[in-house]
ZAPA-160066 format. One line per 8 residues: number of its first residue (from 1); their letters; for each residue y, x, z of N, C-alpha, C. Coordinates in nm, 3 decimals, padded with zeros to 5 digits. Layout:
// ZAPA-160066
NUM> A> Y:X:Z:Y:X:Z:Y:X:Z ~ ...
This chain:
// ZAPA-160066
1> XXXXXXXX> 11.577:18.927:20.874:11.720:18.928:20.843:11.743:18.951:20.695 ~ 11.841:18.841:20.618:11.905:18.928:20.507:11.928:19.046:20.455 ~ 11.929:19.097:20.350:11.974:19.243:20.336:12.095:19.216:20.371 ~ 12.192:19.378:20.404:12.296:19.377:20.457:12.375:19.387:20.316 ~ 12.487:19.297:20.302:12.588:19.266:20.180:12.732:19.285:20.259 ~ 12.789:19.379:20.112:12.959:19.347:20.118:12.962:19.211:20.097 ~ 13.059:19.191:20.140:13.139:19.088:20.139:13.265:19.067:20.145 ~ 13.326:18.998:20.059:13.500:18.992:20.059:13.538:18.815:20.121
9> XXXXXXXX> 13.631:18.811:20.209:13.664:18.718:20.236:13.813:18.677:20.251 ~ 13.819:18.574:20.146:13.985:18.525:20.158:14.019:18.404:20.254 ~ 14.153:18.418:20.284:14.192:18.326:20.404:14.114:18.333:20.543 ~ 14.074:18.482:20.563:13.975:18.533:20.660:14.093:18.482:20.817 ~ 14.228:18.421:20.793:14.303:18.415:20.936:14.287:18.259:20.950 ~ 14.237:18.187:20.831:14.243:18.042:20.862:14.125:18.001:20.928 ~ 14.107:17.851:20.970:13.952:17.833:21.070:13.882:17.866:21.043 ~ 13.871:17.829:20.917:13.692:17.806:20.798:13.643:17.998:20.786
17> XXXXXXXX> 13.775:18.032:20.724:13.774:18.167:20.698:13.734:18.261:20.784 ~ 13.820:18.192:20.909:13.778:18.298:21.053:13.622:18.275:21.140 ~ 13.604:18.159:21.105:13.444:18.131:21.157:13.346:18.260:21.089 ~ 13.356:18.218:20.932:13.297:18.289:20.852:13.267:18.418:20.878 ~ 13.386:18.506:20.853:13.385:18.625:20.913:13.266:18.630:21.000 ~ 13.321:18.583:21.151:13.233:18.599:21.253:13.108:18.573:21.258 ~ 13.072:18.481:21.164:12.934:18.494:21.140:12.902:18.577:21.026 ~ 12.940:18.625:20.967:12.907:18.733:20.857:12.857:18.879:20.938
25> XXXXXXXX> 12.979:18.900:21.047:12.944:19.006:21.130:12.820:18.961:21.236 ~ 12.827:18.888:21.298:12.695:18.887:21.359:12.566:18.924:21.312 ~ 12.562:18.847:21.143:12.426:18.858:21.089:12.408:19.009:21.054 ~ 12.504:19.077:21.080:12.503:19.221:21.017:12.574:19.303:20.911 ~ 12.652:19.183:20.796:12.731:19.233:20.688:12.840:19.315:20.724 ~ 12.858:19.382:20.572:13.005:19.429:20.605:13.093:19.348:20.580 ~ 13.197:19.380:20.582:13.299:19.209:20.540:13.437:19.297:20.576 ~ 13.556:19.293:20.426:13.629:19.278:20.398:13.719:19.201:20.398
33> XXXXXXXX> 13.850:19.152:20.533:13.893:19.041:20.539:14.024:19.003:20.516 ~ 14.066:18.953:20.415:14.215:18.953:20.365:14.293:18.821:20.404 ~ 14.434:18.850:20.494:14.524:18.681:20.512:14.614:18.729:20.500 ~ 14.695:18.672:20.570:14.814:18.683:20.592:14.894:18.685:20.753 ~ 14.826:18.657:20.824:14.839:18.625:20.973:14.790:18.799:21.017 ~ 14.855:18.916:21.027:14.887:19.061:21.095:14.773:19.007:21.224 ~ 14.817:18.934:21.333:14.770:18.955:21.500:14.588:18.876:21.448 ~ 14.594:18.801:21.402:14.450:18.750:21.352:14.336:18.856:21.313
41> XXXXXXXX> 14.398:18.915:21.181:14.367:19.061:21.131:14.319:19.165:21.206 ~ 14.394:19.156:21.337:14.373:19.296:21.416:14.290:19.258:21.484 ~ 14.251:19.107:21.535:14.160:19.046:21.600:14.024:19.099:21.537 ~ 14.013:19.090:21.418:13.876:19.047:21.313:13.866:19.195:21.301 ~ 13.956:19.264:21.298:13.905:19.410:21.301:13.860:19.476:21.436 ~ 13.913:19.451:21.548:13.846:19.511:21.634:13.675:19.471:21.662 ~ 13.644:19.329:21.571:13.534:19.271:21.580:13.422:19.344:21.455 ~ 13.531:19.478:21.430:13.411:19.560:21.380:13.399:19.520:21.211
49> XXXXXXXX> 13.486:19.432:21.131:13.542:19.374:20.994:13.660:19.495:20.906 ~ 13.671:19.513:20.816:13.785:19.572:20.748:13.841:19.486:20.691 ~ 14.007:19.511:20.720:14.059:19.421:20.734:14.192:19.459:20.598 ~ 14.260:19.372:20.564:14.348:19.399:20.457:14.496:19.297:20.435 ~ 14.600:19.288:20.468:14.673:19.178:20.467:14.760:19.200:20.352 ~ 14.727:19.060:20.304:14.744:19.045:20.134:14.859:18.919:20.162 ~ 14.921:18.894:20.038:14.968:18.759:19.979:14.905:18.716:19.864 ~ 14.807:18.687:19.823:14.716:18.632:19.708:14.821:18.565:19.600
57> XXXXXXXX> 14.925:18.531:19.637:14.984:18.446:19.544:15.131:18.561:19.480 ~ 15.062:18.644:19.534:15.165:18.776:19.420:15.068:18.859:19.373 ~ 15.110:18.902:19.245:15.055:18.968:19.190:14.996:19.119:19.232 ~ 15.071:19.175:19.316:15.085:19.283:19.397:15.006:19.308:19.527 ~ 14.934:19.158:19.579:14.863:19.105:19.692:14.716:19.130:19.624 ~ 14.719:19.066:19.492:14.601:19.010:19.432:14.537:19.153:19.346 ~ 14.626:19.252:19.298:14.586:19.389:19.241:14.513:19.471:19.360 ~ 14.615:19.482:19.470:14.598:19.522:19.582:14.421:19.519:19.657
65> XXXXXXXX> 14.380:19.376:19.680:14.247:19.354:19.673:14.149:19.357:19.627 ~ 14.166:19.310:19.499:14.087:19.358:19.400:14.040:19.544:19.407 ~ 14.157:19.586:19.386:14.140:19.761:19.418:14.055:19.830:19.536 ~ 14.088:19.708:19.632:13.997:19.810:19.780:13.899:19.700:19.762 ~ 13.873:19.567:19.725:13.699:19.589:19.759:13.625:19.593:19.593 ~ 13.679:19.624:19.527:13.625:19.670:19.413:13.478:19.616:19.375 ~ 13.336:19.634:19.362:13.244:19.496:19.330:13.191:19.472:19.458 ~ 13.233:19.325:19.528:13.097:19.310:19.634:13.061:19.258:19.601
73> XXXXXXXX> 12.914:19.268:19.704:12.815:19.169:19.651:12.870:19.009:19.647 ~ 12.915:18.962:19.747:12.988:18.822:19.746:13.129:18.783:19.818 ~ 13.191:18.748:19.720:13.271:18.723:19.734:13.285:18.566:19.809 ~ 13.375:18.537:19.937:13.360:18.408:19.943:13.565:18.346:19.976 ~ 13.554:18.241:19.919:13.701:18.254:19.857:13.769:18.113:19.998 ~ 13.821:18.121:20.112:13.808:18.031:20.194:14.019:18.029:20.233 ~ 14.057:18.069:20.132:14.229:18.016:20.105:14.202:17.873:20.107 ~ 14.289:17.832:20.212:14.363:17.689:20.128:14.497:17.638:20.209
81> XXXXXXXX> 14.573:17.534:20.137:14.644:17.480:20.217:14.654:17.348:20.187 ~ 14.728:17.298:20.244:14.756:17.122:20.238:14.872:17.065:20.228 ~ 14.893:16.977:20.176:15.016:16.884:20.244:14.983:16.721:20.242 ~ 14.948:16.643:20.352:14.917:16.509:20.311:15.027:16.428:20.317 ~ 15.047:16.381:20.241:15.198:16.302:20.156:15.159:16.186:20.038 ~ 15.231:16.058:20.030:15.183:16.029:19.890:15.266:16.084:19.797 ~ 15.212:16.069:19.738:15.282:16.160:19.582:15.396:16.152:19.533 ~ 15.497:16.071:19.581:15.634:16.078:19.519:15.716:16.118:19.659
89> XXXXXXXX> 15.630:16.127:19.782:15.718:16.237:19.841:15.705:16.390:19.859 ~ 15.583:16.409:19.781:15.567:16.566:19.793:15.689:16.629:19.724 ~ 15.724:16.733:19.815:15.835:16.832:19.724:15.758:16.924:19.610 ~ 15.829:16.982:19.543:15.789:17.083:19.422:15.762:17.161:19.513 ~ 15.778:17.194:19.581:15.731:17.340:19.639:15.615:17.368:19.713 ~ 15.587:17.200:19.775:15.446:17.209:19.854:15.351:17.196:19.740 ~ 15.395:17.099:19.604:15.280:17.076:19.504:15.245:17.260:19.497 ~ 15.360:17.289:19.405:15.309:17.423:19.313:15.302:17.516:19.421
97> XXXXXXXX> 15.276:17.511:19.534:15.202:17.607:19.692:15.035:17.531:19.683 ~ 15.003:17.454:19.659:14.878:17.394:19.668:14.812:17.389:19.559 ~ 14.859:17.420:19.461:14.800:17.426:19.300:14.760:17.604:19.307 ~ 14.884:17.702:19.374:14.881:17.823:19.348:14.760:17.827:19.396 ~ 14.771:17.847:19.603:14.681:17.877:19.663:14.519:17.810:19.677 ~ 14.521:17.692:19.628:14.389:17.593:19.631:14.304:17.693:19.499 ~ 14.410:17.671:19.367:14.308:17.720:19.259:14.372:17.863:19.186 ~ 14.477:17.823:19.144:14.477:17.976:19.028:14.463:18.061:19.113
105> XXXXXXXX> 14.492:18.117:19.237:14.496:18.219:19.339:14.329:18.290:19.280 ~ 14.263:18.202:19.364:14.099:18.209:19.302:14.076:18.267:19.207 ~ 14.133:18.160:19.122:14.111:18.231:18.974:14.151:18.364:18.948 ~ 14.254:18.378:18.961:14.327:18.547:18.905:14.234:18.650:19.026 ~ 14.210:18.662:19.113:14.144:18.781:19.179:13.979:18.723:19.108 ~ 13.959:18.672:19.088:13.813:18.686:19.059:13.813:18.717:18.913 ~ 13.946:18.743:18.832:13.923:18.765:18.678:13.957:18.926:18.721 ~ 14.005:18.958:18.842:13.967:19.094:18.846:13.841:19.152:18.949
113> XXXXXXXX> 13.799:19.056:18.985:13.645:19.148:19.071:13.534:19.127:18.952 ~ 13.569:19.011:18.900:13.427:18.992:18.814:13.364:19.101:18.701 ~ 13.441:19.137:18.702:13.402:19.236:18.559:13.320:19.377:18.621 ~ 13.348:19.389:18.754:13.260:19.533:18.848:13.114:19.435:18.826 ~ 13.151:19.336:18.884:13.040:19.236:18.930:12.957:19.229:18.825 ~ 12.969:19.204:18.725:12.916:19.205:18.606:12.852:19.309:18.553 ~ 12.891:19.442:18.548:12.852:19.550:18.478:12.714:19.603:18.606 ~ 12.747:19.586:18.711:12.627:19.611:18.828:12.504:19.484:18.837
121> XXXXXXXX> 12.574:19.370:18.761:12.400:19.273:18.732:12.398:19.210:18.839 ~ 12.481:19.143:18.918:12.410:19.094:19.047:12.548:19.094:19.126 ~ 12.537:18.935:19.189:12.697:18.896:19.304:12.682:18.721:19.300 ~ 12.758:18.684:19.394:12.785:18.559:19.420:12.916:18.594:19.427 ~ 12.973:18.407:19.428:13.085:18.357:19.443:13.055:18.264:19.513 ~ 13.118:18.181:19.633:13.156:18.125:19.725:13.245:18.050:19.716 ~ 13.278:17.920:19.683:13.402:17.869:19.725:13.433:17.759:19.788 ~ 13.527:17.807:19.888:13.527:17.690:20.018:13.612:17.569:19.970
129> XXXXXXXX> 13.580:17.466:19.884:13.625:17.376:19.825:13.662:17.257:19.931 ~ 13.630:17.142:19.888:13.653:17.006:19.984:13.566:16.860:19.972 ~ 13.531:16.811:19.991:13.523:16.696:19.952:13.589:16.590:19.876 ~ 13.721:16.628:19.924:13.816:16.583:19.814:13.854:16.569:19.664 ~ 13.769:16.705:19.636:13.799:16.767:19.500:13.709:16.641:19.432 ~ 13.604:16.572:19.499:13.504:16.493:19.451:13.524:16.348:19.480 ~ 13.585:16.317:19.573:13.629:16.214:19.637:13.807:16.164:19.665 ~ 13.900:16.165:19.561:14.033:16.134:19.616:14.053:16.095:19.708
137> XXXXXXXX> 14.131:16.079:19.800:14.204:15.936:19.897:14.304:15.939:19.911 ~ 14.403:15.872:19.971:14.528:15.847:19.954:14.606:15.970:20.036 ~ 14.713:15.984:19.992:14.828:16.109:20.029:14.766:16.265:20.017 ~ 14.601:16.244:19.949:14.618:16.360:19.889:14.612:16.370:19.759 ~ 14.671:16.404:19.703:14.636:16.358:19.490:14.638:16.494:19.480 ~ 14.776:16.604:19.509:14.777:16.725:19.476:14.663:16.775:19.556 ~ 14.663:16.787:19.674:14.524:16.871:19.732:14.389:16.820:19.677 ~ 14.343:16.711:19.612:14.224:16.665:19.604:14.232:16.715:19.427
145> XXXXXXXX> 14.371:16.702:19.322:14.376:16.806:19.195:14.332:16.935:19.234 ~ 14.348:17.018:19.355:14.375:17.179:19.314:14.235:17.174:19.314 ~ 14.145:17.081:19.453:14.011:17.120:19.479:13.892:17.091:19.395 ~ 13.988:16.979:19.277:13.932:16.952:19.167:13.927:17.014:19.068 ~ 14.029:17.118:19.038:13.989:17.178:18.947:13.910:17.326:18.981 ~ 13.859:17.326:19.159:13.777:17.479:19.174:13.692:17.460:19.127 ~ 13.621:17.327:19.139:13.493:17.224:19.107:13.473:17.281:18.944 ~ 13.566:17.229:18.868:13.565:17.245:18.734:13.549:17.369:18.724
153> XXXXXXXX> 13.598:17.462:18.775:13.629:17.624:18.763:13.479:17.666:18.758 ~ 13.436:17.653:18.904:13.271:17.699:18.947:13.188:17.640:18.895 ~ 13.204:17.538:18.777:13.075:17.484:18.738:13.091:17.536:18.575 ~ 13.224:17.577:18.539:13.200:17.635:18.397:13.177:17.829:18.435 ~ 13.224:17.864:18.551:13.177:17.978:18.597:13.019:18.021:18.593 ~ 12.986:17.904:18.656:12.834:17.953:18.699:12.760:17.955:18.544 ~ 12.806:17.873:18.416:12.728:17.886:18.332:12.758:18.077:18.241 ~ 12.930:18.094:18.259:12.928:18.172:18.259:12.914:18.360:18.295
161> XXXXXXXX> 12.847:18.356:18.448:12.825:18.403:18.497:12.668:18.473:18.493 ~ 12.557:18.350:18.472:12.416:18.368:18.488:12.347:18.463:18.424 ~ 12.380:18.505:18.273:12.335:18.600:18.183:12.367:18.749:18.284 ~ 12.504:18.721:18.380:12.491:18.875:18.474:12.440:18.860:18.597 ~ 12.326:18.781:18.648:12.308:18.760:18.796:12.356:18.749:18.873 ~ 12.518:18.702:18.841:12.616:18.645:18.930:12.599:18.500:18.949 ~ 12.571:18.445:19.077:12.512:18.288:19.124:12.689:18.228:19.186 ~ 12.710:18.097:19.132:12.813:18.005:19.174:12.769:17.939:19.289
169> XXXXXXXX> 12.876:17.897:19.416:12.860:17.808:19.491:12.977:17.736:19.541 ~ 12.981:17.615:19.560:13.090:17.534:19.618:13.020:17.489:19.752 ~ 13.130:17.499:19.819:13.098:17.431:19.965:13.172:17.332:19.986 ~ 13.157:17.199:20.037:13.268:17.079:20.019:13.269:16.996:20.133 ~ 13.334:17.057:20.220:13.356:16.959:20.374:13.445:16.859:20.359 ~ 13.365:16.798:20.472:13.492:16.662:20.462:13.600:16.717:20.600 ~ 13.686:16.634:20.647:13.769:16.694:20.728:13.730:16.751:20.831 ~ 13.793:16.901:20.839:13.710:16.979:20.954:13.875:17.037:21.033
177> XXXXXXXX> 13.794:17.076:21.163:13.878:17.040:21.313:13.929:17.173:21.305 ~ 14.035:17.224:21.211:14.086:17.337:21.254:14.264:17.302:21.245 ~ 14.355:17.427:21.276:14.457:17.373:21.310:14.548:17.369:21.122 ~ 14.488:17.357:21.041:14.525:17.338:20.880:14.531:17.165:20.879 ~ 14.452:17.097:20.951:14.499:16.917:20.973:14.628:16.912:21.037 ~ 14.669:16.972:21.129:14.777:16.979:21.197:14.911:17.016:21.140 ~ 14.870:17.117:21.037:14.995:17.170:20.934:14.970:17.083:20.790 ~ 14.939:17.056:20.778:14.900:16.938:20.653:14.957:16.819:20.686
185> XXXXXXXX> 14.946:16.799:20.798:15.067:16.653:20.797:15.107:16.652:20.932 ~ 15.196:16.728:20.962:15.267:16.732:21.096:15.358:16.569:21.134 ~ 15.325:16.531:21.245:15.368:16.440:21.314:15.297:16.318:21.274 ~ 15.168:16.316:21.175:15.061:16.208:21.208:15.006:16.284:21.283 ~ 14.926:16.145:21.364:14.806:16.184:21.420:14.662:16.186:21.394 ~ 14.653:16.249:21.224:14.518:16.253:21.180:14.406:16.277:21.289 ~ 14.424:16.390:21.351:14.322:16.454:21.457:14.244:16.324:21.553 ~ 14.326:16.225:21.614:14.330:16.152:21.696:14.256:16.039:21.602
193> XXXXXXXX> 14.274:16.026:21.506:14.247:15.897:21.418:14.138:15.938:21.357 ~ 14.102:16.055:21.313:13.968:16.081:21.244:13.869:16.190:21.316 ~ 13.891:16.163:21.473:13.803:16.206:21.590:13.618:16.199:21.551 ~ 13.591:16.075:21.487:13.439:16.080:21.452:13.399:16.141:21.343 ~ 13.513:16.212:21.260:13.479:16.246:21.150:13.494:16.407:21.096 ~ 13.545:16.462:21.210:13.580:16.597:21.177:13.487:16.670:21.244 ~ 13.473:16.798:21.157:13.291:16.879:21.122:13.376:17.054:21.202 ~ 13.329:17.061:21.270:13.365:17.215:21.344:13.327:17.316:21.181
201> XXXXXXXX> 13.453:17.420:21.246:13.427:17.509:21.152:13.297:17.608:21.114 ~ 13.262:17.607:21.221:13.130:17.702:21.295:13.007:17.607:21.141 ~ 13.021:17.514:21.183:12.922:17.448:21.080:12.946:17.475:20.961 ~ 13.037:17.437:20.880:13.082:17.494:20.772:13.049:17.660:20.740 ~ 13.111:17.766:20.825:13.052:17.895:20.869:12.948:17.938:20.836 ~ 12.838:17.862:20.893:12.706:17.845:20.890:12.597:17.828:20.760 ~ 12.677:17.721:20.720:12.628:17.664:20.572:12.665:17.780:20.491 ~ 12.821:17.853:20.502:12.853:17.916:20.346:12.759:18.009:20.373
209> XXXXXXXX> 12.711:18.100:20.492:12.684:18.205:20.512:12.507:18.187:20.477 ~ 12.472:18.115:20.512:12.359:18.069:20.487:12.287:18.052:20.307 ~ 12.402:18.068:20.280:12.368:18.061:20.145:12.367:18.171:20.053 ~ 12.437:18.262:20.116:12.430:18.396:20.066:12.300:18.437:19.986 ~ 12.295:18.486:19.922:12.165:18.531:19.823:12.050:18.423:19.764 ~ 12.134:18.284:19.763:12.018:18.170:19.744:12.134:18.126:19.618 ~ 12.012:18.072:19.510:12.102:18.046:19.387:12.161:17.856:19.450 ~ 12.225:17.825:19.528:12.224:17.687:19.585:12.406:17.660:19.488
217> XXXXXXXX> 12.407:17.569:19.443:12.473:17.484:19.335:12.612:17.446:19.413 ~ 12.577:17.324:19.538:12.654:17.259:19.603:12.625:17.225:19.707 ~ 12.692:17.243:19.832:12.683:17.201:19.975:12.762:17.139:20.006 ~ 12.767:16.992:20.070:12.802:16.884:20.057:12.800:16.843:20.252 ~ 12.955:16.874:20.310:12.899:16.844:20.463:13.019:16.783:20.537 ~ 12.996:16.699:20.631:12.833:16.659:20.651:12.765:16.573:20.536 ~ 12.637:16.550:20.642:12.591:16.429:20.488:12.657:16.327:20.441 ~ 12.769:16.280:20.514:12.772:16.137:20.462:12.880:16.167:20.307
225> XXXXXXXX> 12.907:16.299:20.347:13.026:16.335:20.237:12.923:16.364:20.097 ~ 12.850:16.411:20.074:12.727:16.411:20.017:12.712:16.266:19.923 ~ 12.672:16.177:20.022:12.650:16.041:20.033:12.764:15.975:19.922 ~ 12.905:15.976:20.005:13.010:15.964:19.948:13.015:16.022:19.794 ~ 13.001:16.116:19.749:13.052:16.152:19.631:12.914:16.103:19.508 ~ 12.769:16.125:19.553:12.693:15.994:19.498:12.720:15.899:19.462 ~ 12.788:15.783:19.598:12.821:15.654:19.531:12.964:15.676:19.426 ~ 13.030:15.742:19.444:13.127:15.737:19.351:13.116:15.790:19.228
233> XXXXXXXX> 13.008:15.892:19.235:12.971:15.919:19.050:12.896:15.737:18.995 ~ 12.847:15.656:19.148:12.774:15.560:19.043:12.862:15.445:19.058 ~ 12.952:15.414:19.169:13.074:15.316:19.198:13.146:15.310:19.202 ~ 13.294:15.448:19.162:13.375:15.458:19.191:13.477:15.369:19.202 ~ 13.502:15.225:19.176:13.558:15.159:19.219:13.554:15.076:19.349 ~ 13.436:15.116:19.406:13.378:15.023:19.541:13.397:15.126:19.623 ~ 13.340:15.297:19.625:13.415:15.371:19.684:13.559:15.407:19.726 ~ 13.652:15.371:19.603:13.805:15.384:19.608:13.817:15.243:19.736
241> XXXXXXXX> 13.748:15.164:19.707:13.837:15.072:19.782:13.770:15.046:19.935 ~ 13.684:15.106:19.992:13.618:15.083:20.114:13.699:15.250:20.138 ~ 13.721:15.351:20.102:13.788:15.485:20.137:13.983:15.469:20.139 ~ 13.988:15.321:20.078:14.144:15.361:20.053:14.229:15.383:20.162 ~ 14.214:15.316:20.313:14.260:15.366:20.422:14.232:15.514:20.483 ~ 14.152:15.569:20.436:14.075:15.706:20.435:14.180:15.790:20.533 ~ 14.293:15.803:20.457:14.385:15.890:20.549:14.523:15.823:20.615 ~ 14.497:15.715:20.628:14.638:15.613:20.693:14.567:15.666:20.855
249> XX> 14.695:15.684:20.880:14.707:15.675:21.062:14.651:15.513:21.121 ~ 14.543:15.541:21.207:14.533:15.417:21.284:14.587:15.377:21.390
């Protein structure tokens, strides 16, 4: 078994987040779990987790956390939200909700854990990114920007990080079967239409947790999403156009 690690986990009430958890506790960790969903919370705590209900996107949410888990060993950052729309019907409010919570959210609590993290020599970062961030497709531009710029974030992180034995990781699923497809574009029937393509959370779960204490760069799942963001560093125009139906209802 792993050594036993704190652990802080954000968006611990959403799928990805709530898998996580549960496998964090199985393997033995402690785990710190911050949402927003109260009855979720009380769930993950009776499962033996400490639990904390935050709003990350106030300042007062984000001090708040920072304060009670003060340095863990890893932090794994599994906020997100969605809206799939094309771009001149997104409202202002879903953009700058998906810019907050996708990236600066991230950002601002980790410009306050990092510095414990730092002075103790040793921590990961985690972040439950997308495939998207690497791969556009249509009606997401803002969600596939926020996840694009964690990408950017964790890869100028990790250079800045290494001199303190703090290790970067992105995790980048392609669409996974939790009920965040469902609130991301209510009244398509993504679920129904991209049945062969959606990755259980448990897997995802699996992978972040799995990576814990391994210096691993990027996890890329399933493979074909992997696959996918390959050909588009070497084709991106042959990718754009065999993906452009990507998220149209069939």
């Amino acid at each position: 078994m792993k050594k036993r690690k704190r652990v802080l986990v954000t968006g611990a009430t959403g799928g990805i987040g709530r898998s996580i958890v549960s496998r964090l506790l199985k393997e033995g960790h402690l785990v710190l779990a911050t949402g927003r969903n109260r009855a979720i919370l009380e769930d993950i705590r009776r499962e033996g987790a400490g639990i904390l209900e935050a709003d990350l996107t106030t300042i007062a949410g984000l001090d708040r956390v920072a304060r009670t888990a003060g340095a863990p060993d890893a932090v794994i950052l599994a906020s997100g939200v969605g809206t799939f729309l094309h771009a001149h019907e997104l409202s202002d409010e879903s953009i700058g909700r998906m810019l907050e919570v996708n990236a600066a959210s991230p950002m601002k609590l980790l410009r306050r854990i990092l510095p414990g993290m730092m002075v103790r020599g040793a921590g990961q970062v985690i972040f439950i990114a997308s495939a998207a961030g690497k791969v556009a497709t249509k009606k997401a531009s803002v969600y596939a920007a926020s996840k694009s710029a964690i990408l950017g974030y964790a890869d100028a992180l990790r250079l800045e990080m290494a001199p303190y034995g703090i290790s970067v990781t992105s995790v980048n699923p392609g669409p996974v079967d939790t009920p965040f497809l469902d609130l991301a574009a209510p009244g398509a029937d993504y679920r129904a239409s991209m049945a062969g393509y959606l990755t259980p959370p448990e897997r995802i779960a699996e992978a972040a947790v799995r990576a814990l204490g391994r210096p691993v760069r990027d996890i890329d799942l399933p493979w074909y999403m992997a696959a996918a963001a390959k050909a588009h560093s070497i084709a991106p125009g042959l990718t754009e156009k065999l993906g452009r139906n990507f998220f149209e209802k069939k």
